[in-house]
C-alpha atoms as one frame of an Amber mdcrd trajectory, in Angstrom:
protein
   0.000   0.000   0.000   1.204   3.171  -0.824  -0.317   6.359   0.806   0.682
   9.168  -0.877  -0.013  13.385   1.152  -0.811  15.800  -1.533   0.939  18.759
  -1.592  -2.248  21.109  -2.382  -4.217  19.814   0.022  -4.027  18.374   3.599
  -6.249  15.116   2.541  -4.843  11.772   2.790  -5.623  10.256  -0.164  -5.053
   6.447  -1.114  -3.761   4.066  -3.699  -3.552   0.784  -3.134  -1.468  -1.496
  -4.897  -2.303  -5.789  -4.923   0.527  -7.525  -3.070   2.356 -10.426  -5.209
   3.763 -13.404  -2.461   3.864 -16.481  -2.138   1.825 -16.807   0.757  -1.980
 -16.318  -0.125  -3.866 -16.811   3.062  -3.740 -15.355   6.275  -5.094 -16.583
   9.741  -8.459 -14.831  11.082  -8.232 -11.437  12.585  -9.891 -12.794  15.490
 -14.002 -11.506  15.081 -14.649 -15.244  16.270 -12.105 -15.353  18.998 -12.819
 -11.451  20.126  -9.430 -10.728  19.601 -10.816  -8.055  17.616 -12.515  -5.645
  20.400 -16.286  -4.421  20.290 -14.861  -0.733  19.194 -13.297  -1.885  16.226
 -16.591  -3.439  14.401 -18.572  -0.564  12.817 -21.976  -0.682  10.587 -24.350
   1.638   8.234 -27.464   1.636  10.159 -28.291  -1.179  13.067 -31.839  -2.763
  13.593 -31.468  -2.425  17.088 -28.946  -2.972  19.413 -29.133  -7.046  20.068
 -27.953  -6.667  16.161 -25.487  -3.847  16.490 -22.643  -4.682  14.894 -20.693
  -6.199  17.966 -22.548  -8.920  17.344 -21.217  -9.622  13.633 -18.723 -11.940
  14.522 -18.643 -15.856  12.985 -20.148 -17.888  14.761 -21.655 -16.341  17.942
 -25.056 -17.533  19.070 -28.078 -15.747  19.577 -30.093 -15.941  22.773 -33.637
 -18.111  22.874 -36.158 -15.748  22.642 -37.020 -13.290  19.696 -35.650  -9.914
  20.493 -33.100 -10.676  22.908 -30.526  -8.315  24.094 -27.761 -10.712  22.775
 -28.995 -11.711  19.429 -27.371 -13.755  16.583 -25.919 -11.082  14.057 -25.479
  -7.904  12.313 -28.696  -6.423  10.961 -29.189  -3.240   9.188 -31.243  -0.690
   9.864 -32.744  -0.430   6.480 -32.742  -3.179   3.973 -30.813  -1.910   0.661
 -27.677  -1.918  -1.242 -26.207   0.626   0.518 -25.423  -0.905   4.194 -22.067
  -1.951   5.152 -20.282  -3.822   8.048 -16.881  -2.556   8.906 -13.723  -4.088
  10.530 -10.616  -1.217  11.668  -7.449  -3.572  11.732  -6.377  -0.736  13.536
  -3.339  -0.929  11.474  -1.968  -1.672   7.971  -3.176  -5.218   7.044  -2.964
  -7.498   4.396  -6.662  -8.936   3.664  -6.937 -12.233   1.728 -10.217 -13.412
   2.514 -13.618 -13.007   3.758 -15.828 -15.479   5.776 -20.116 -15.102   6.327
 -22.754 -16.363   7.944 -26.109 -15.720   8.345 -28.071 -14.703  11.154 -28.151
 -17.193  14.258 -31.944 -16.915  15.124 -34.970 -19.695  16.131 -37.226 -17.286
  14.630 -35.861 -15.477  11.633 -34.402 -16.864   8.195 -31.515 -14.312   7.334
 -28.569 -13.959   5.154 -26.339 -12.335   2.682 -26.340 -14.028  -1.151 -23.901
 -11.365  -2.531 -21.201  -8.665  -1.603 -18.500  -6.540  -2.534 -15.538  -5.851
  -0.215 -13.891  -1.878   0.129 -10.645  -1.416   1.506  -9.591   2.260   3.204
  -6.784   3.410   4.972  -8.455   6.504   6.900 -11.829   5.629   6.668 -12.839
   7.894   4.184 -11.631   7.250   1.134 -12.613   3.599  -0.315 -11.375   1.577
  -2.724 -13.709  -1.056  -4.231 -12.327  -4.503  -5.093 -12.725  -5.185  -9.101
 -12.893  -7.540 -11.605 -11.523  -5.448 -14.644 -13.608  -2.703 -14.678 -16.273
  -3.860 -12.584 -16.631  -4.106  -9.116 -16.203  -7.505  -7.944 -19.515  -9.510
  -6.748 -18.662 -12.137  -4.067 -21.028 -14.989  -3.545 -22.873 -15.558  -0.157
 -24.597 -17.853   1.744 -27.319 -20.007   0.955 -28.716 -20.629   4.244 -27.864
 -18.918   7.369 -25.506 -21.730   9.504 -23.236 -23.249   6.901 -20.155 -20.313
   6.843 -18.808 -19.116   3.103 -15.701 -18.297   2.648 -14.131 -16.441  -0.261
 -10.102 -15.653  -0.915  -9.831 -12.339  -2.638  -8.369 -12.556  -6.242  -4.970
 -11.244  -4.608  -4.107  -9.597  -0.673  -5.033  -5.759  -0.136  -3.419  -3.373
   2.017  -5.382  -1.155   4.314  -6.272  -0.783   7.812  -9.841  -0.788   7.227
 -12.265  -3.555   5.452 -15.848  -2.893   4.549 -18.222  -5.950   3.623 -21.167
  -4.337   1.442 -24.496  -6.584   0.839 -26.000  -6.529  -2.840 -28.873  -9.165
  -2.174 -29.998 -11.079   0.582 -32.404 -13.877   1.226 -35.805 -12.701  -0.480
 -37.569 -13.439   2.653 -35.166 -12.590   4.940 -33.030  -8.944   6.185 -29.873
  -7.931   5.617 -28.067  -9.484   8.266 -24.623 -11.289   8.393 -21.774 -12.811
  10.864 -18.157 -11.895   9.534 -14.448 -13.365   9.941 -12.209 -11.878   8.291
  -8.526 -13.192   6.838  -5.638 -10.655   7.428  -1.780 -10.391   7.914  -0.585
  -7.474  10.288   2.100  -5.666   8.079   5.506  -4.797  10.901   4.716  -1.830
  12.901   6.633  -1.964  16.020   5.094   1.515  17.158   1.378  -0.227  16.930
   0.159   0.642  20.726  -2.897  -1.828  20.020  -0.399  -5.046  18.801   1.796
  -4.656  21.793  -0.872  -4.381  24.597  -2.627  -7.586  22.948   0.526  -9.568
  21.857   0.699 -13.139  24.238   3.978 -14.938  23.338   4.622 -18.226  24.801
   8.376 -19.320  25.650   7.095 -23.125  25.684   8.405 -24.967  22.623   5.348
 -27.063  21.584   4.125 -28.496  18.235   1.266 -25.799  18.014  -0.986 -27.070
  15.340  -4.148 -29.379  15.206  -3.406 -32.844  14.583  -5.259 -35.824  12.898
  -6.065 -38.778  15.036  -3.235 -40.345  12.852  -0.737 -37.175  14.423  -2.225
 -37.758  17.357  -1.190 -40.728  17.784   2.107 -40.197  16.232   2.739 -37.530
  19.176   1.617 -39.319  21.836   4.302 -42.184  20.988   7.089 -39.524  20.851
   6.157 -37.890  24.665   6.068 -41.800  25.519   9.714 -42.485  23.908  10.936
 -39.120  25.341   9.353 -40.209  28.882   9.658 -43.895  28.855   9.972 -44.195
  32.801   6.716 -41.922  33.681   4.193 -42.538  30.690   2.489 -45.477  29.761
  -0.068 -44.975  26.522  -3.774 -47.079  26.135  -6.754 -47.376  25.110 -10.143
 -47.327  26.776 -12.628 -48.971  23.334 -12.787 -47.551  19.885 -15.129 -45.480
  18.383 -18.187 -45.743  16.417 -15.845 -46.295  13.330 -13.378 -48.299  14.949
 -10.943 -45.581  15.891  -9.074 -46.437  19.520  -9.795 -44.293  22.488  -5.863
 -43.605  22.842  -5.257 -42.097  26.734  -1.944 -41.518  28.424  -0.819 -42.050
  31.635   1.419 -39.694  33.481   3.469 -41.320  36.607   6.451 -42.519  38.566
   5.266 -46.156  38.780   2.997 -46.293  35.365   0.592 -49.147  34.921   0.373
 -49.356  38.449  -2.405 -48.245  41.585  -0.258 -47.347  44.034  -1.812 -47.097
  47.451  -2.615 -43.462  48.836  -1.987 -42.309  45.349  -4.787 -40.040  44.215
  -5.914 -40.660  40.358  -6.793 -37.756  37.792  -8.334 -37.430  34.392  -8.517
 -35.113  32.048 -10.736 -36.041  28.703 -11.708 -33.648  26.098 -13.783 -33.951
  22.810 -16.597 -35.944  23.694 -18.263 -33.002  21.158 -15.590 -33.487  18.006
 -15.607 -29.821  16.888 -14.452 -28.366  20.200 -10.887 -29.114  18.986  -8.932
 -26.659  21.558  -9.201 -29.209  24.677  -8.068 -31.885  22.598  -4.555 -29.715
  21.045  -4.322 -28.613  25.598  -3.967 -32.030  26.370  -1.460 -32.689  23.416
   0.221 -29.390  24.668   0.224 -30.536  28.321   2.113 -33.975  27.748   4.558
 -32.645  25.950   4.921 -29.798  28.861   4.918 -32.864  31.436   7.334 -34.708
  29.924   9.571 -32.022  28.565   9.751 -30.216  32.170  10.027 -33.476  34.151
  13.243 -34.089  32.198  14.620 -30.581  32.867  13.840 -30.880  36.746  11.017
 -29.157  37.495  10.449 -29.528  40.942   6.951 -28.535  40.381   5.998 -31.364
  37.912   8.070 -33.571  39.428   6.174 -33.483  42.551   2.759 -33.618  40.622
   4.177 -36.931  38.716   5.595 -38.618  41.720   2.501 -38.004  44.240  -0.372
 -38.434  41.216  -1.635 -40.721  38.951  -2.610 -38.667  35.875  -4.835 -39.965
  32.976  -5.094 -37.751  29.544  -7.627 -38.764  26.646  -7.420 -36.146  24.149
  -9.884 -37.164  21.687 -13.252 -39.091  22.769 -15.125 -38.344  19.818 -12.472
 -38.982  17.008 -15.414 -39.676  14.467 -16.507 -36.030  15.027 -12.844 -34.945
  14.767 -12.365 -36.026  11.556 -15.275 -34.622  10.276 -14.511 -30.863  11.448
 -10.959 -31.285  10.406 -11.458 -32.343   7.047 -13.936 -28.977   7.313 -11.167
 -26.678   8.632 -11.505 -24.462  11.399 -13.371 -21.590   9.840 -15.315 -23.437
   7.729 -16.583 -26.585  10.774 -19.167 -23.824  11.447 -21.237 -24.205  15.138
 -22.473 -28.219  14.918 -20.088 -29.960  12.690 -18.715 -33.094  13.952 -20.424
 -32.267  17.819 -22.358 -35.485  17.369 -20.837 -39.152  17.278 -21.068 -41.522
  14.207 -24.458 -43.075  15.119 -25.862 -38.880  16.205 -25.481 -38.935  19.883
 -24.556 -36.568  21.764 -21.504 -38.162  23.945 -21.535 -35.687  27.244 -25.393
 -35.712  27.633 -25.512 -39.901  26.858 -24.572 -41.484  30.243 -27.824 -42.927
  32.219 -30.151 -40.494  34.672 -29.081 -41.481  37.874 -30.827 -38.128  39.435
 -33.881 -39.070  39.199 -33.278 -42.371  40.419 -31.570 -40.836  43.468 -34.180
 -37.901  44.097 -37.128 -40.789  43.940 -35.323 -42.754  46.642 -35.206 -39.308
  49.036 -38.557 -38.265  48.329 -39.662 -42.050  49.137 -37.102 -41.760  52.488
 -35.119 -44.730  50.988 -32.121 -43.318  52.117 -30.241 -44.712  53.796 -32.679
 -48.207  54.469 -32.878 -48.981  51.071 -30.423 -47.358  49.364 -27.467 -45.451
  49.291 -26.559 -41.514  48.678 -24.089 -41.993  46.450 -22.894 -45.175  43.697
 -25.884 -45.194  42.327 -26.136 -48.590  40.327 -26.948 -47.565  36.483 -30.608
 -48.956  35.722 -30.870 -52.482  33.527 -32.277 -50.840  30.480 -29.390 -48.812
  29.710 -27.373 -51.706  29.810 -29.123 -53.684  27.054 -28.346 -53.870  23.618
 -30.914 -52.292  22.430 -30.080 -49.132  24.586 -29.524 -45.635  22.352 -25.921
 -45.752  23.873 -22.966 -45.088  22.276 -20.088 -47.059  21.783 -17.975 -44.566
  22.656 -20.124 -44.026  25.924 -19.971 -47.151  27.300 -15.932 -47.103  26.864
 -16.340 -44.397  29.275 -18.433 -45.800  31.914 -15.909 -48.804  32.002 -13.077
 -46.783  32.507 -14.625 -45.220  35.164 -15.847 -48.310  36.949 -11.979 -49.482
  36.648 -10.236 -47.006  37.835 -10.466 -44.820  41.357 -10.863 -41.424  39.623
 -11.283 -38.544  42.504 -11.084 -35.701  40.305 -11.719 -34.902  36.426 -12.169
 -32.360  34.505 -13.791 -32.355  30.837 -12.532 -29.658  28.072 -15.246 -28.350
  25.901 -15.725 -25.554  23.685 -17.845 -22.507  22.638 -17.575 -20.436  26.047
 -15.373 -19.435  28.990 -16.355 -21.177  32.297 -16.540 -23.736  34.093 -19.346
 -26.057  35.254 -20.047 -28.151  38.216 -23.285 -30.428  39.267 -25.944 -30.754
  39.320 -26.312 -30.410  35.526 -30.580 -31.427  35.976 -32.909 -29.064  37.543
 -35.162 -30.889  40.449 -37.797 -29.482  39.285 -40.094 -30.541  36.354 -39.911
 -28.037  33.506 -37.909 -25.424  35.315 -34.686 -23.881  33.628 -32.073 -22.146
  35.061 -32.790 -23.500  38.480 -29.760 -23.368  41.129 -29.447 -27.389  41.861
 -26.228 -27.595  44.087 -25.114 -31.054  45.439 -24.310 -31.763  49.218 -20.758
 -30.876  47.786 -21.523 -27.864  46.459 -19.545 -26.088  48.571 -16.400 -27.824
  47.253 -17.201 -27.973  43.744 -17.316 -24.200  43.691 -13.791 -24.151  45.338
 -12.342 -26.262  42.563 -14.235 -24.902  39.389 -13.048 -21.372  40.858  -9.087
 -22.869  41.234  -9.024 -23.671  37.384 -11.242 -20.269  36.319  -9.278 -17.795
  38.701  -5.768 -18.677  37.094  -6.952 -18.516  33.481  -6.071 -15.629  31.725
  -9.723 -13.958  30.904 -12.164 -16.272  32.694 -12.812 -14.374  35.561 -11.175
 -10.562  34.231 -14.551  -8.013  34.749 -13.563  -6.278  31.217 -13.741  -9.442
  29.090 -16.652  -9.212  26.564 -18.842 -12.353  26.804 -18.732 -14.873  24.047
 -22.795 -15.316  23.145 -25.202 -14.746  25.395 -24.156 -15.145  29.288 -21.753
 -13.077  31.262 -20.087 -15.734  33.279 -17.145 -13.045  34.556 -19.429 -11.708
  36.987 -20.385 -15.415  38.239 -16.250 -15.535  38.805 -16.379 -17.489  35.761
 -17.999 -20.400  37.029 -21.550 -21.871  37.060 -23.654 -24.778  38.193 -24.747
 -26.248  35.188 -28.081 -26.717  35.882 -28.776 -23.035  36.497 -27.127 -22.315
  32.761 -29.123 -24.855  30.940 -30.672 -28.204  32.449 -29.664 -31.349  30.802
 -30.152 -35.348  31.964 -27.728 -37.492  31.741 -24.429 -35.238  31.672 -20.849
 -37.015  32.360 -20.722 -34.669  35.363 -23.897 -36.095  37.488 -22.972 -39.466
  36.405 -19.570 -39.138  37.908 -20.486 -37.661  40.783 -23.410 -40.139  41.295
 -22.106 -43.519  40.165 -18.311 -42.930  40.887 -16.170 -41.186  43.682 -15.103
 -38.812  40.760 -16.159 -35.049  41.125 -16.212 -33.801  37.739 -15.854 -30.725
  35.798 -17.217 -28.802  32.450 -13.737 -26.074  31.335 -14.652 -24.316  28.281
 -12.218 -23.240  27.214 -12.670 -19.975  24.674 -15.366 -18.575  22.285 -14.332
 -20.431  19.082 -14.791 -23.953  18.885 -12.109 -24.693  16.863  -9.484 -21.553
  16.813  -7.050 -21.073  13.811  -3.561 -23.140  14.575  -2.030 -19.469  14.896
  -3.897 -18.906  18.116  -2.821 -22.176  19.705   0.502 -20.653  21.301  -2.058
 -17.858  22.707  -4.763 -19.983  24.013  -2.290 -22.793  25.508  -0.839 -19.419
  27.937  -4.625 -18.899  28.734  -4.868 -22.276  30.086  -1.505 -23.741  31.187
  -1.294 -22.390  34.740  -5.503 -23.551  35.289  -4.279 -26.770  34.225  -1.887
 -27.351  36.457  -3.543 -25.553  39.187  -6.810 -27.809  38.810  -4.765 -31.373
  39.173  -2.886 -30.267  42.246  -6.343 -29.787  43.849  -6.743 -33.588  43.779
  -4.164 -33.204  47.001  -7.079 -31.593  48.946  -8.867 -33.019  51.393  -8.512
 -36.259  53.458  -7.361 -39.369  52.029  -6.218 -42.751  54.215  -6.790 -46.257
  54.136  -9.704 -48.286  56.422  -8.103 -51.508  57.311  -9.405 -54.216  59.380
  -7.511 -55.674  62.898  -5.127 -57.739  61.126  -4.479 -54.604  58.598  -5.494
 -55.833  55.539  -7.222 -53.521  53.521 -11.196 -53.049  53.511 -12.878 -52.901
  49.686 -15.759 -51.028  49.126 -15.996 -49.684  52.911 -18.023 -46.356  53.206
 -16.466 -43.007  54.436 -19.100 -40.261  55.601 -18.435 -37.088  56.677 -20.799
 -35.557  58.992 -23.186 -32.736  57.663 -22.609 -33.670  53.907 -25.697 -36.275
  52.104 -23.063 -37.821  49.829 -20.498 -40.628  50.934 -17.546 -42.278  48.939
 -16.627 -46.016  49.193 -12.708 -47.194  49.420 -10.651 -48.740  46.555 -10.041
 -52.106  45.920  -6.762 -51.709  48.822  -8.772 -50.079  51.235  -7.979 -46.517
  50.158  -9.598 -43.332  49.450  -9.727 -39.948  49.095 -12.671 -37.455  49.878
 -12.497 -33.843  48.347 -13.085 -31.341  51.259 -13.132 -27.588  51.863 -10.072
 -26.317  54.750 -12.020 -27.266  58.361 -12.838 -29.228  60.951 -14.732 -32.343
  60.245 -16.866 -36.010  62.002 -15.517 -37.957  59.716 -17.052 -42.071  59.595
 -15.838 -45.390  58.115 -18.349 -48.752  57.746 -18.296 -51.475  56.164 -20.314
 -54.433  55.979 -19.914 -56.826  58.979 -17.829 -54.509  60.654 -17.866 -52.699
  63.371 -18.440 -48.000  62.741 -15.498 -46.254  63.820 -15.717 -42.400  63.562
 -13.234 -39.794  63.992 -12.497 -36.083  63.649  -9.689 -35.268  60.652  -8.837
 -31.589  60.156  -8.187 -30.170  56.816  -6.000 -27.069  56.315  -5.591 -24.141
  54.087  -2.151 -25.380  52.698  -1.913 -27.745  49.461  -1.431 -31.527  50.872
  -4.651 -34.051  51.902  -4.621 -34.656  55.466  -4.158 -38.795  56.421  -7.397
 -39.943  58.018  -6.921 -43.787  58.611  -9.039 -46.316  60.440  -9.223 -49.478
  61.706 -12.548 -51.634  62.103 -13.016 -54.830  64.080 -15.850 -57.592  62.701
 -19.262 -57.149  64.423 -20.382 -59.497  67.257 -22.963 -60.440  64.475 -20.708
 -60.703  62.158 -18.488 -63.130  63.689 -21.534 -65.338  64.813 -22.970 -65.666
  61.722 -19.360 -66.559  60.396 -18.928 -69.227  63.161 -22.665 -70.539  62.268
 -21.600 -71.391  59.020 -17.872 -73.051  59.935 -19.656 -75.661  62.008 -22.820
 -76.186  59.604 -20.336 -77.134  56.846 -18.039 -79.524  59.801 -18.757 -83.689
  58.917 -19.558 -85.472  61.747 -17.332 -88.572  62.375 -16.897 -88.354  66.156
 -18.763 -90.226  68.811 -21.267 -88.128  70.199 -19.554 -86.976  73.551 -16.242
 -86.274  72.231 -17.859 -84.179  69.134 -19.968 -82.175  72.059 -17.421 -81.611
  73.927 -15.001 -80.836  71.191 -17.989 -78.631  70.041 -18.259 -76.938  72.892
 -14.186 -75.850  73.656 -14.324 -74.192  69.526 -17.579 -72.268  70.554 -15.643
 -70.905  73.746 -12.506 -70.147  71.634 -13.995 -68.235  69.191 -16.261 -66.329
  71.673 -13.120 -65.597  73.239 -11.564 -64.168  69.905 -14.639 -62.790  69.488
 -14.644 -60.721  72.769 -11.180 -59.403  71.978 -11.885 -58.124  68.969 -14.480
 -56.210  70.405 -12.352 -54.448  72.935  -9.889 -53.866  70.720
């Protein structure tokens, strides 16, 4: 671009020239990932100010009633060919592309079929793109979700892009969501680069890879990390694809006893790619700073079993990738190869567990907590997903006590319940007995992100999680049976979490170095907090460890049950708490454990004798199963000295 001062005049006036390089395309500017700011997006005329155009960006979602505040595009003012939607780069850029949409709206059918694109440099004088002598005519959209994009016939230089609407859905408005393609040109002086530049010092591979990458990276953090990663798989997918997870620990392969186990899963919904590139990101971090000595990660490795699955949906995956991350649009790929939604699949065990309360079931009947998934859902003919039930195994198998799952589309994180209690109500508050805790640990990974919680942040769609410290109980954002998060907390000891993660679904691979800074430190931050609480082992007199024993803690309805070596690990707020352990045909044994403010789960042990019932019944059924061979007075009296032995042992266990 070449702008040229008049010497008659004080006007700026501009020429621009097309740039010839080798390099045709350029990343988004960032309308999508609001890296472009609210004060940079101007329009011709606005409908109103829920389609002002701050809400022009690709991609954002409209509220769920007609006329919301937060609506679904940019809408002019007056339908004709003189409206335009503008972008200030806020600097010289190189455009090579434009990207639309049409409006996101339940009640209105709305979009652009043709456009012209105007370049300025002051915002005055405007250059029209031709074709020869004509102005150029881009093609739009045909329908309003599906997003268009169209590469300009060579780059432009300005600092400001116009998109200008020639016809629009006959039935429809002029309305229309916008991304578009640019190159910064080198201006060390630009103010607004500097103050929004994030640079990462990690050396990563920062790009989106194919399950067959995936894969292919996951085997070099193994070979670079032989001695404290161990890769697996959980089931394939719908398509035969393997559930590939990696294991991060001193002793892999191995439950080791007292050792707390995390997960971390993303992309149960395929096109919310960014958890699935974090996870990527964080092995390699692992691995790479574990080898350079950092005391940090060594500590989490040696005290914590950690479990990664990047991709659970690698059927969706592939569809959004072969799409491209611009083009994937809102829905494609969410959905699994047989259309189920993965997150929202597992079984209802809510309403299960709210029928046995309201009946005063608990605890005669049944229990507050591992609630046993119901016999349909297990059947063949079950709509359950393959993918799904790879989950709930993995769960069953392993002693998860805290997860989190990465999603897309938003910033903030969830917690249960993710069901209302009551019938037909939305946006109902439905804490757990826990709730307490799970807003401690959803606020550990939103505080140390880099925009969850910051007051200034503009909100992705609709909801303005910031002022909710960037974290939400999911049932009082949108109800939903069935979520991974109730099932965990329900059927499992696992207390599970919703992170998403940014705005855009599926970011460009040049915002990957950005948006692995927003997240590193919450990821980190988030595992340590599975060292909070109380953890110990229940053991019986001869200290052998106690399966499946209960541990209840006074003052909160939900209980956890011990591993298969008698230990455990309950998730509790800094105080002072009654803490219980029982277990069937033993003896209760309560106790008061302390937790403080300072990382590190305090050791709560116990150690339960068999009941008096217990040991009767077991004595019942030694002699019952005895052959008789002796005469009868020797047998009686023989009899009689076993009876007084074991009512001796009996006695002392009691005591003890």
């Amino acid at each position: 671009a070449v702008v040229s001062r008049s010497a008659r005049d004080t006007h700026t006036t501009l020429t621009i020239d097309m740039c010839h390089s080798g390099e045709t395309e350029c990343p988004p500017m960032g309308l999508e990932t609001l890296r472009i700011d609210d004060f940079q997006l101007h329009a011709s005329t606005t409908k109103r100010y829920g389609l002002g155009a701050h809400r022009g960006r690709l991609n954002i979602q409209a509220g769920i009633y007609e006329d919301d505040l937060y609506d679904g595009a940019w809408c002019a003012g007056i339908d004709d060919p003189l409206q335009w939607f503008e972008v200030d780069a806020r600097r010289l850029t190189k455009f090579t592309g434009v990207i639309t949409q049409g409006r996101s709206s339940l009640w209105s059918s709305d979009w652009v079929t043709s456009y012209k694109v105007m370049v300025s440099n002051d915002s005055h004088t405007w250059i029209t793109l031709k074709n020869g002598s004509k102005d150029l005519i881009f093609i739009g959209n045909r329908e309003k979700e599906i997003p268009v994009r169209n590469m300009l016939p060579e780059p432009v230089v300005g600092r400001y892009i116009r998109v200008n609407p020639r016809s629009w859905f006959h039935s429809g408005s002029v309305c229309m969501r916008v991304e578009i393609l640019g190159c910064p040109m080198p201006d060390p002086n630009n103010y607004y680069h500097r103050r929004n530049e994030v640079i990462t010092t990690d050396n990563l591979d920062f790009r989106h890879h194919s399950y067959k990458e995936m894969r292919q990276l996951m085997k070099v953090v193994n070979e670079m990390c032989p001695n404290i990663t161990r890769i697996y798989n959980i089931g394939k997918s719908h398509s035969g694809l393997k559930l590939y997870a990696i294991e991060i620990s001193d002793n892999p392969g191995e439950h080791e006893v007292g050792e707390p186990e995390f997960r971390y899963t993303a992309g149960s919904h395929g096109n919310e790619v960014l958890g699935r590139e974090l996870l990527l990101l964080l092995m390699q971090f692992m691995c790479l700073e574990y080898r350079s000595g950092n005391q940090r990660i060594r500590h989490l490795v040696a005290e914590t079993r950690i479990h990664l699955l990047p991709s659970l949906n690698p059927d969706g995956y592939e569809k959004a990738f072969e799409a491209g991350s611009e083009l994937s649009g809102w829905s494609l790929g969410r959905w699994s190869n047989d259309g189920i939604d993965i997150h929202h699949n597992f079984p209802d065990l809510n309403s299960i567990l709210w029928e046995g309360e309201a009946k005063k079931w608990i605890p005669r009947k049944m229990f507050n907590h591992h609630v046993p998934v119901p016999e349909w859902y297990l059947s063949k003919n079950a709509s359950v997903a393959v993918e799904t039930r790879a989950l709930i195994a993995w769960m069953e198998k392993i002693p998860f006590v805290l997860g989190g799952n990465i999603q897309g589309g938003e910033l903030v994180v969830t917690f249960p319940y993710d069901k209302t209690r009551s019938q037909g109500v939305a946006r109902e508050q439905t804490p757990t007995p826990d709730d307490h805790v799970f807003r401690w640990l959803a606020f550990s990974y939103a505080s140390t992100h880099r925009l969850m919680t910051a007051a200034n942040r503009r909100v992705c769609h609709t909801e303005d999680f910031a002022k909710e410290d960037g974290t939400i109980n999911g049932a009082s954002w949108h109800t939903a049976a069935g979520s991974m998060n109730d099932f965990s907390y329900l059927h499992t000891n696992c207390f599970e979490f919703s992170m998403y993660v940014g705005c855009d679904k599926f970011p460009h691979e040049s915002e990957l170095p950005e948006e692995w800074e927003n997240n590193r430190e919450s990821l980190l931050v988030f595992m340590e907090q599975v060292h909070r609480g109380i953890k110990g082992v229940v053991r019986d007199l001869q200290g052998r460890g106690i399966a499946n024993a209960i541990v209840s803690v006074q003052g909160i309805g939900h209980d956890i049950r011990t591993a298969s070596d008698g230990d455990y690990w309950r998730l509790l707020n800094p105080g002072e708490y009654r803490v219980t352990a029982k277990a069937e045909g033993y003896s209760i044994t309560s106790k008061k454990c302390e937790v403080g403010y300072e990382m590190g789960a305090t050791s709560c042990n116990f150690i339960i004798g068999r009941t008096n019932l217990s040991r009767i019944k077991e004595i019942m059924e030694k002699f019952n199963k005895r052959p008789i061979r002796l005469p009868v007075s020797q047998l009686q009296a023989r009899r009689t000295r076993e009876i007084l032995m074991d009512i001796k042992g009996v006695i002392n266990a009691f005591v003890l």
